[in-house]
PDB file of N, H, CA, C and O in Angstrom:
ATOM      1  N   UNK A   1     109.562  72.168  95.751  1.00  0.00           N
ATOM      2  CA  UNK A   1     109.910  72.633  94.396  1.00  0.00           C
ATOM      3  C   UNK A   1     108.670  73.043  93.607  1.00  0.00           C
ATOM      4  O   UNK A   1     108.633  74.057  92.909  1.00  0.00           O
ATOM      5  N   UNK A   2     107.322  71.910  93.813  1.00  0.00           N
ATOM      6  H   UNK A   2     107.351  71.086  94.379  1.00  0.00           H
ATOM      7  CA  UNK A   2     106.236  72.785  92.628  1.00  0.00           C
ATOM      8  C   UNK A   2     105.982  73.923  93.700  1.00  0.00           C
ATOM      9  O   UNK A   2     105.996  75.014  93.130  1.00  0.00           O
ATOM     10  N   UNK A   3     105.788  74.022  94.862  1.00  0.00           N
ATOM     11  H   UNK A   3     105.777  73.136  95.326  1.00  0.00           H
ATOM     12  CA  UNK A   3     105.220  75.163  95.251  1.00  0.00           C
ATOM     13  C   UNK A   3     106.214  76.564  95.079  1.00  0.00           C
ATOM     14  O   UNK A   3     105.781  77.716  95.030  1.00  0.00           O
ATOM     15  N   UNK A   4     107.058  76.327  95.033  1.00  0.00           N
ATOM     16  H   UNK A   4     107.410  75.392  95.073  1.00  0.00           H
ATOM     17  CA  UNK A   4     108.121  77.400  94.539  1.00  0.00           C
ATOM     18  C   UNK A   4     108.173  77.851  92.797  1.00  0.00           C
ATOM     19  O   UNK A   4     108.417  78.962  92.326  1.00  0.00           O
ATOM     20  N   UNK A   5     107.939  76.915  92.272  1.00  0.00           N
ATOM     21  H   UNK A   5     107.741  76.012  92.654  1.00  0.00           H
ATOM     22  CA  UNK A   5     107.518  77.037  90.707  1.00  0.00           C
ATOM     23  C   UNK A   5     106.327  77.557  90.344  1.00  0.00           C
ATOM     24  O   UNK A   5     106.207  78.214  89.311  1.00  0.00           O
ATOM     25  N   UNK A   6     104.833  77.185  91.574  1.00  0.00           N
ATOM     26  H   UNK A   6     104.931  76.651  92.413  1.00  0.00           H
ATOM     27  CA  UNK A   6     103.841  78.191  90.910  1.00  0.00           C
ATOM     28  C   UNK A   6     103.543  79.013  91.673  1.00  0.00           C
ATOM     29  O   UNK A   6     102.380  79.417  91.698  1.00  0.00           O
ATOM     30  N   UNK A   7     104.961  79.751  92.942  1.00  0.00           N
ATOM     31  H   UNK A   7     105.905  79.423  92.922  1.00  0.00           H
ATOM     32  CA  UNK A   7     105.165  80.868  93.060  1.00  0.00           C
ATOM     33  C   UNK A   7     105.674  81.816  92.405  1.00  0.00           C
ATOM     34  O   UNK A   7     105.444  83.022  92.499  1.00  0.00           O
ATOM     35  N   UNK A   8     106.812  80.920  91.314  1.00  0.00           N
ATOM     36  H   UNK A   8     106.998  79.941  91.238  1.00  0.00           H
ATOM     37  CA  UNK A   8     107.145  82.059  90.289  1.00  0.00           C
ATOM     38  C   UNK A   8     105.829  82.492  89.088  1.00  0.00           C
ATOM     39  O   UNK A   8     105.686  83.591  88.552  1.00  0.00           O
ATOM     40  N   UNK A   9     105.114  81.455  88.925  1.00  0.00           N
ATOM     41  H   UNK A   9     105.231  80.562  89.360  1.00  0.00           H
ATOM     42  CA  UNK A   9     104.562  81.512  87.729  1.00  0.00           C
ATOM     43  C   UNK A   9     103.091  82.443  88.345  1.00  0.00           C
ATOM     44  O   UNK A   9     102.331  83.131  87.662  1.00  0.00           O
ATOM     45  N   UNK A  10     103.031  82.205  89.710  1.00  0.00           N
ATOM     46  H   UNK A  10     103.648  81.647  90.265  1.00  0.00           H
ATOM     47  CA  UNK A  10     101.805  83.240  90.025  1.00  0.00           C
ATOM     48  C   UNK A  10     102.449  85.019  89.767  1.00  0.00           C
ATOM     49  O   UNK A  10     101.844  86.025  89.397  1.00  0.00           O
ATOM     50  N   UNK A  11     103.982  84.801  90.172  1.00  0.00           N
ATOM     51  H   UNK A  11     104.474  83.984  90.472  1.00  0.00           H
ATOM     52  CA  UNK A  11     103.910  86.434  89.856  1.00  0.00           C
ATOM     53  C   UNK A  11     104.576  86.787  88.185  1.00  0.00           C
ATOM     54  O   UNK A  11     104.853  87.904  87.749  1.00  0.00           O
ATOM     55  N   UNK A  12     104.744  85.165  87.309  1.00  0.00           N
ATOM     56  H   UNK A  12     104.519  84.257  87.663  1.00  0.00           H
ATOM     57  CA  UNK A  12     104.869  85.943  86.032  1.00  0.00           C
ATOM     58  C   UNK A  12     103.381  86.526  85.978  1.00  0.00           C
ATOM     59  O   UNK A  12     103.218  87.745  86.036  1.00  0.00           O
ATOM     60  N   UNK A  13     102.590  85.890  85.897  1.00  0.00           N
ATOM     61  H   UNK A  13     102.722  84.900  85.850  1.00  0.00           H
ATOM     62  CA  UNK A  13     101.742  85.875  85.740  1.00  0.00           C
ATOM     63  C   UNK A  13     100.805  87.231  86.231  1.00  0.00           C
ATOM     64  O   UNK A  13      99.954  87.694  85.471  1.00  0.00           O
ATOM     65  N   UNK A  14     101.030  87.738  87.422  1.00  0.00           N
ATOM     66  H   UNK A  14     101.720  87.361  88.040  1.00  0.00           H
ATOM     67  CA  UNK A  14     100.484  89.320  88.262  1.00  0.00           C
ATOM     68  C   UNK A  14     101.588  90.178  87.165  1.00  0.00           C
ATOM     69  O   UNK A  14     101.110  91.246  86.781  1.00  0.00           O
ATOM     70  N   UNK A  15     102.399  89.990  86.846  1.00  0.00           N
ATOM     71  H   UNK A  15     102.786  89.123  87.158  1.00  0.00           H
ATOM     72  CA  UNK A  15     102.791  91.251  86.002  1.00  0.00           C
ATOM     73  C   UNK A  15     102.218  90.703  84.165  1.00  0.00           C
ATOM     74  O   UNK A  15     102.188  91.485  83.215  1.00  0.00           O
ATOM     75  N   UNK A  16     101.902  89.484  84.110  1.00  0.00           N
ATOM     76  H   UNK A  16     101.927  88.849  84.882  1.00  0.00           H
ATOM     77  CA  UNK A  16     101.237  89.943  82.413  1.00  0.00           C
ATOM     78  C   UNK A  16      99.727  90.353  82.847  1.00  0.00           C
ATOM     79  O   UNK A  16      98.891  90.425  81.946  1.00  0.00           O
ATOM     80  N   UNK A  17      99.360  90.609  84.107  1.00  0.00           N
ATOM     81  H   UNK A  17     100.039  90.551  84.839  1.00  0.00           H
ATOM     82  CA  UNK A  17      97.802  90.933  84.309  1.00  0.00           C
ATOM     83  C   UNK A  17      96.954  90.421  84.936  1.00  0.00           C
ATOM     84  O   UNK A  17      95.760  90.686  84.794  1.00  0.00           O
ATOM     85  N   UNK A  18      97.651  89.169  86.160  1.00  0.00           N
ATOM     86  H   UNK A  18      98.621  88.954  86.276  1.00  0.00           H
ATOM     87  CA  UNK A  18      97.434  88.537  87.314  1.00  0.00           C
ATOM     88  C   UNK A  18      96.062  88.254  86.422  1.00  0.00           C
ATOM     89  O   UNK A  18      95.318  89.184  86.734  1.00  0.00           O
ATOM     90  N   UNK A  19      95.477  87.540  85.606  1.00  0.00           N
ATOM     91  H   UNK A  19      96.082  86.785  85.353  1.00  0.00           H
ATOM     92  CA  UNK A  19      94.049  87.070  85.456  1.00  0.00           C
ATOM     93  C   UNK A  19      94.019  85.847  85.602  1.00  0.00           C
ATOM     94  O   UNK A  19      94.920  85.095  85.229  1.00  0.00           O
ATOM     95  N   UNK A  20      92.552  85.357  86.393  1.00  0.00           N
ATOM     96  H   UNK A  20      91.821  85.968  86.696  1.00  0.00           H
ATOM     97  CA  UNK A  20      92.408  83.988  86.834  1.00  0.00           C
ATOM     98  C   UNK A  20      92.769  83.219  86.320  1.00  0.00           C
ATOM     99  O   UNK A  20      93.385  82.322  86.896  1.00  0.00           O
ATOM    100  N   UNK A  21      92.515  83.215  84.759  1.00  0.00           N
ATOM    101  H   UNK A  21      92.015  83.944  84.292  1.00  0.00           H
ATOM    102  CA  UNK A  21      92.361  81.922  83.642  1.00  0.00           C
ATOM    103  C   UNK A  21      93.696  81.362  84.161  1.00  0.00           C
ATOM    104  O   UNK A  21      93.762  80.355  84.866  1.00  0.00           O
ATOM    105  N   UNK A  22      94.719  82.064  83.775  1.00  0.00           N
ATOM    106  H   UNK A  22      94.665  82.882  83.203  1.00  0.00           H
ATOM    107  CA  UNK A  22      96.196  81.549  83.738  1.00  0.00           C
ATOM    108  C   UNK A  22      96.222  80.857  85.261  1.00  0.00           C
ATOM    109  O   UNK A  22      96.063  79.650  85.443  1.00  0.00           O
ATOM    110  N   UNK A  23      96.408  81.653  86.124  1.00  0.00           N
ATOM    111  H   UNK A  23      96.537  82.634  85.977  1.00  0.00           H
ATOM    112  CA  UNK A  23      96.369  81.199  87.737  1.00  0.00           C
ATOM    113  C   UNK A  23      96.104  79.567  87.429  1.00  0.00           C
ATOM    114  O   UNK A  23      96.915  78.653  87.580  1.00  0.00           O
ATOM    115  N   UNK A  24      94.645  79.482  86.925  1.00  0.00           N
ATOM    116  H   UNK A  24      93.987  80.224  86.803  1.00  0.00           H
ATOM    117  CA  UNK A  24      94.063  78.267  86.839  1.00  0.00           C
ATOM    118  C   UNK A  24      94.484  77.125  86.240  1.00  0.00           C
ATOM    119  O   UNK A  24      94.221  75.945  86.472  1.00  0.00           O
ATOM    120  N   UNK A  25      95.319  77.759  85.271  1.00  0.00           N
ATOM    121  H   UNK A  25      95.533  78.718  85.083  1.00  0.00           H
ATOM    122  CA  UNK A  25      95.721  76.961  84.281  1.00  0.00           C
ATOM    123  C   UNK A  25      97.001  76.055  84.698  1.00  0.00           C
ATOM    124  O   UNK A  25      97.168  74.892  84.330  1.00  0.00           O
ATOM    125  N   UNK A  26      98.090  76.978  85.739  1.00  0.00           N
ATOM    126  H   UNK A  26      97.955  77.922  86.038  1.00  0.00           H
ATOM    127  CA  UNK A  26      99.433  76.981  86.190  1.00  0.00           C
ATOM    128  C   UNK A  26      98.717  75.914  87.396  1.00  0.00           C
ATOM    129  O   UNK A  26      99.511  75.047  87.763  1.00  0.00           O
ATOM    130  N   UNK A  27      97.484  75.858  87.992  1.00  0.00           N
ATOM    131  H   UNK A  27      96.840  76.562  87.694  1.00  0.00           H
ATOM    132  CA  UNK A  27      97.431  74.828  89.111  1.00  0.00           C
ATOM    133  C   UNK A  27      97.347  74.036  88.574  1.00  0.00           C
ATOM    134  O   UNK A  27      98.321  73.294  88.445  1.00  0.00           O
ATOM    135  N   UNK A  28      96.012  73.726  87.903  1.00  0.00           N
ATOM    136  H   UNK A  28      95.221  74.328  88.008  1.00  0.00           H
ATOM    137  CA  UNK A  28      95.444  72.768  87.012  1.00  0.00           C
ATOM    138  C   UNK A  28      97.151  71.573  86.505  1.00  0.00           C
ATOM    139  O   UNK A  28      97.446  70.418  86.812  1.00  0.00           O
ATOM    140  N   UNK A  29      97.889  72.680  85.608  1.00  0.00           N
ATOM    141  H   UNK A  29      97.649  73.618  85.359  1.00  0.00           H
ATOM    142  CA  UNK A  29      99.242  71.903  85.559  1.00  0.00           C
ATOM    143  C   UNK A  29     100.134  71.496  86.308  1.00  0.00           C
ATOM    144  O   UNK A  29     100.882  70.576  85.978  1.00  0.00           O
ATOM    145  N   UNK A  30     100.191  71.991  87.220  1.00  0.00           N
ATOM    146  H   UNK A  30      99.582  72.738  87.488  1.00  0.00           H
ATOM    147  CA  UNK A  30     100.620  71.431  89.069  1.00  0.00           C
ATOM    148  C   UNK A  30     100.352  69.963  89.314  1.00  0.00           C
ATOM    149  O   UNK A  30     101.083  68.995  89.522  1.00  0.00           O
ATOM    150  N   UNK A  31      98.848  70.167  89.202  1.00  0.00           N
ATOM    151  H   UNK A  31      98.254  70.954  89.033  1.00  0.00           H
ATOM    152  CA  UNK A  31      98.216  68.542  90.097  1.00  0.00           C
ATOM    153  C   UNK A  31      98.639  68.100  89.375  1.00  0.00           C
ATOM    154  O   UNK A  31      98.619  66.871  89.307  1.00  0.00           O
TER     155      UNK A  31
END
């Protein structure tokens, strides 16, 4: 389930402009 959740949130994320920060932010909130 999280890996499916920050699969969605990696591609909200590629369409507001795929930039690292967020990426980072969405793992960071994972662990």
């Amino acid at each position: 389930y999280p890996i499916a959740r920050m699969y969605r949130d990696s591609r909200i994320s590629r369409i507001f402009g795929g930039s690292n920060e967020i990426m980072k932010m969405v793992i960071a909130r994972s662990i």
